[in-house]
C-alpha positions as CSV (number, residue, x, y, z in Angstrom):
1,X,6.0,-3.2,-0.5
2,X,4.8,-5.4,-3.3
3,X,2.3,-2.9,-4.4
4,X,4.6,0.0,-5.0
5,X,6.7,-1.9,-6.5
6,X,4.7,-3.0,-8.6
7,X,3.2,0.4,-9.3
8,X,6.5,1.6,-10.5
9,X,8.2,3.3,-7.3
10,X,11.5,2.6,-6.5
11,X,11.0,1.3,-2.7
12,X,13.5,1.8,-0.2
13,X,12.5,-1.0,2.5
14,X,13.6,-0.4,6.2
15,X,12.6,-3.5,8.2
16,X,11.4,-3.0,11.7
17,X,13.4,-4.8,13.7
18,X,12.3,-3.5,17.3
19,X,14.2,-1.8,19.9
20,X,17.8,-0.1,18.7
21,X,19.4,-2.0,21.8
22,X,18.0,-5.4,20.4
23,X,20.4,-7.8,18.6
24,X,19.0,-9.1,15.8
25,X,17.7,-12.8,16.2
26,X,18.0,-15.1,13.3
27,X,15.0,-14.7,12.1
28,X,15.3,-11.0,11.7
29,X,18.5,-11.3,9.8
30,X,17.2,-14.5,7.1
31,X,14.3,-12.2,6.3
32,X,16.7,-9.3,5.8
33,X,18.7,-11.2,3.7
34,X,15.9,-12.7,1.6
35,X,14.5,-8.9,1.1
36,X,18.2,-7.9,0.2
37,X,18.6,-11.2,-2.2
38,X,15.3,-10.5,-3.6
39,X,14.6,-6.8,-4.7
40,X,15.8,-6.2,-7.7
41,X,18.3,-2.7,-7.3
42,X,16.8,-1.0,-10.2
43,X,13.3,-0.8,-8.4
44,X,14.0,-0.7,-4.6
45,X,16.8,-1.1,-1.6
46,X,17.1,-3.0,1.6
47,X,18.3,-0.6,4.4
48,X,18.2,-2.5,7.9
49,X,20.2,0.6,9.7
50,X,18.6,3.9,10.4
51,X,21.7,5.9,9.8
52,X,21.6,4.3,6.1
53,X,18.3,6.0,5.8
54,X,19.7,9.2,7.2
55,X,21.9,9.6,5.0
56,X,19.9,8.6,2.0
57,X,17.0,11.4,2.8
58,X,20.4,13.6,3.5
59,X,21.8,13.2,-0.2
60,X,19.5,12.0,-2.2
61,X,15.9,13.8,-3.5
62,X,13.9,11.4,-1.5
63,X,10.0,11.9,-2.2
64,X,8.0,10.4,0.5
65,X,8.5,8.3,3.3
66,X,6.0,6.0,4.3
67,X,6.5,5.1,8.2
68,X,4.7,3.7,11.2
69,X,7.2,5.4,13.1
70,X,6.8,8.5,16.3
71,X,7.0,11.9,15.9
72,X,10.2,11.9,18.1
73,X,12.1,9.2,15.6
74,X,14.8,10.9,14.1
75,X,14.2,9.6,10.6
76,X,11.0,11.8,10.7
77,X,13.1,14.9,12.0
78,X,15.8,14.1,9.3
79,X,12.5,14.5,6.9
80,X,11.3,17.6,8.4
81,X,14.3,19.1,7.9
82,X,14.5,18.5,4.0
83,X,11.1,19.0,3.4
84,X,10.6,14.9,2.7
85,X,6.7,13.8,2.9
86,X,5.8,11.8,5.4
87,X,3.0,9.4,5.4
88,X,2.1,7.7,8.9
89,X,-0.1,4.8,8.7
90,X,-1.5,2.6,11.7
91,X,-1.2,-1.3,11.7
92,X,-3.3,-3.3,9.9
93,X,-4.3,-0.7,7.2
94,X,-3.1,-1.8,3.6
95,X,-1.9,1.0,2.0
96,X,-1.4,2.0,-1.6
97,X,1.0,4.5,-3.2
98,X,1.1,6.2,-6.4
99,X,4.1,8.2,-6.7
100,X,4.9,10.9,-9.6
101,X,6.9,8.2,-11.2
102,X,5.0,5.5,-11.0
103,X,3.0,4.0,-14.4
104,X,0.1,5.4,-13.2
105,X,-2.3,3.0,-15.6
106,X,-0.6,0.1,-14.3
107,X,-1.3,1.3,-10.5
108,X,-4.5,1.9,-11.5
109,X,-5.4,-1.6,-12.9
110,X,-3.6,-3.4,-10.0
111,X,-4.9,-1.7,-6.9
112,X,-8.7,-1.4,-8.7
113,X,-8.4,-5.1,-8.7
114,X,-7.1,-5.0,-5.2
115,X,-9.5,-3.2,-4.0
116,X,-12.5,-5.2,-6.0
117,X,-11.4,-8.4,-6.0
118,X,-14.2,-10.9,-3.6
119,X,-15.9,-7.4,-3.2
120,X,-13.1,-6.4,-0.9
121,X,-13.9,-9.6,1.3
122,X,-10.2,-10.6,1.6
123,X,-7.5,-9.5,4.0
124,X,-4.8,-7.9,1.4
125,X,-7.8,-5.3,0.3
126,X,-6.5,-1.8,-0.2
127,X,-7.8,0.2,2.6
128,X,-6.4,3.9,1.2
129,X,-4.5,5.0,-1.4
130,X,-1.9,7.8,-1.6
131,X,-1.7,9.8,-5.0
132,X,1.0,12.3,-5.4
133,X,-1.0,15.4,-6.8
134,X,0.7,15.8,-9.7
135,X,-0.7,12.4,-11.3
136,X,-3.7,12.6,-9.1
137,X,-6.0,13.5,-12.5
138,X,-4.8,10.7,-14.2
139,X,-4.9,7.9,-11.4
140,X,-8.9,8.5,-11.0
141,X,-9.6,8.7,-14.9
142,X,-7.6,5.2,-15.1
143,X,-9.0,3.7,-12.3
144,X,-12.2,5.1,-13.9
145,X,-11.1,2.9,-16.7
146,X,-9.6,-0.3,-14.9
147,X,-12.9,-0.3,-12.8
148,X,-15.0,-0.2,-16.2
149,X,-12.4,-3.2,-17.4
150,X,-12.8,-5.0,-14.1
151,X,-16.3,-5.4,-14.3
152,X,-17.1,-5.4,-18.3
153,X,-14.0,-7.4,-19.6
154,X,-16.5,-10.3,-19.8
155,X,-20.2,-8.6,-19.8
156,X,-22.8,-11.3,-17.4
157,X,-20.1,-14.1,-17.7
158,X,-17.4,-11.7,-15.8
159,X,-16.2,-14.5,-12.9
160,X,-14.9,-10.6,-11.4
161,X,-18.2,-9.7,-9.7
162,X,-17.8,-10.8,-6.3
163,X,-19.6,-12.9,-4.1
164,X,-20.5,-13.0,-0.5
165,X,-18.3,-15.1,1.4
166,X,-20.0,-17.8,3.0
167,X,-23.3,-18.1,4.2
168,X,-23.1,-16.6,7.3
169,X,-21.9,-13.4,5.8
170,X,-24.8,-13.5,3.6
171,X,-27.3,-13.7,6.4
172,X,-25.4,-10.6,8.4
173,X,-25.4,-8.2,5.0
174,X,-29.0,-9.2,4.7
175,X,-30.0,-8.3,8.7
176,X,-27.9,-5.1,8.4
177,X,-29.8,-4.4,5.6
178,X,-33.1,-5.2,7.5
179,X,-32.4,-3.4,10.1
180,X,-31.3,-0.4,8.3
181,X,-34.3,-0.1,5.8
182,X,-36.9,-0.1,9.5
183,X,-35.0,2.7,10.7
184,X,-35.8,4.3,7.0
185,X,-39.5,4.6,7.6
């Protein structure tokens, strides 16, 4: 959510809250109400009903929706119908987005560094990114150019390039790479 907003989409966020039978606890309804209070309505919106969404697929040009929701939900079906993308993702996969309306250098910059920052040894590294194909050109010649940044902004002093983890991780790269340079000859 915070990456494509920050990447310039305008983010419709639909909170899972479980079961449709299920009332919402308090918990559910504070963090709905902090997203709500929170998003600015010039870059997102806070729907926490399914009909709300519905409707704004229905009569609205809605682009992509990104879901981790079944084939039977009837969001998706609303989206098949009018021809809406739809991106599934599974859990625990951070995902990037880069619509056609997004400031593509600025997506660039911020998931490059997402994706490089600690040499990807930290638990909010972008796993994939989605392009839309019409800025797909310019997202890899600016990433091209954020990655150059990201590593040259400060030549052999650059505190970017990454560093193993802890010690333990050090001796594990250095088995796997052991291991994998026998099986070489």
């Amino acid at each position: 959510m915070i990456s494509s907003i920050a990447a310039g989409n305008y983010t419709i966020i639909k909170p899972s809250i479980g079961d449709k039978d299920r009332h919402l606890n308090k918990i559910d309804k504070l963090i709905i109400d902090i997203l709500k209070q929170s998003i600015d309505s010039k870059r997102g919106l806070v729907l926490d009903d399914d009909q709300d969404v519905l409707k704004l697929i229905e009569n609205h040009n809605v682009d992509l929706v990104f879901t981790m929701k079944t084939n039977s939900d009837p969001i998706l079906q609303k989206c098949g119908e009018a021809g809406v993308k739809v991106i599934e993702y599974s859990a625990g996969w951070n995902v990037g987005i880069v619509s056609r309306f997004a400031n593509v250098k600025e997506a660039a910059e911020l998931l490059i560094h997402n994706k490089f920052y600690k040499s990807g040894q930290h638990l909010q590294n972008v796993d994939i990114i989605y392009v839309d194909k019409s800025v797909y050109n310019l997202f890899l010649i600016e990433a091209k150019n954020a990655l150059y940044k990201f590593y040259t902004s400060l030549g052999q002093k650059n505190l970017n390039y990454g560093t193993i983890a802890s010690k333990k991780d050090f001796f594990k790269i250095l088995e796997i790479l052991n291991d994998s340079h026998l099986d070489s000859k």
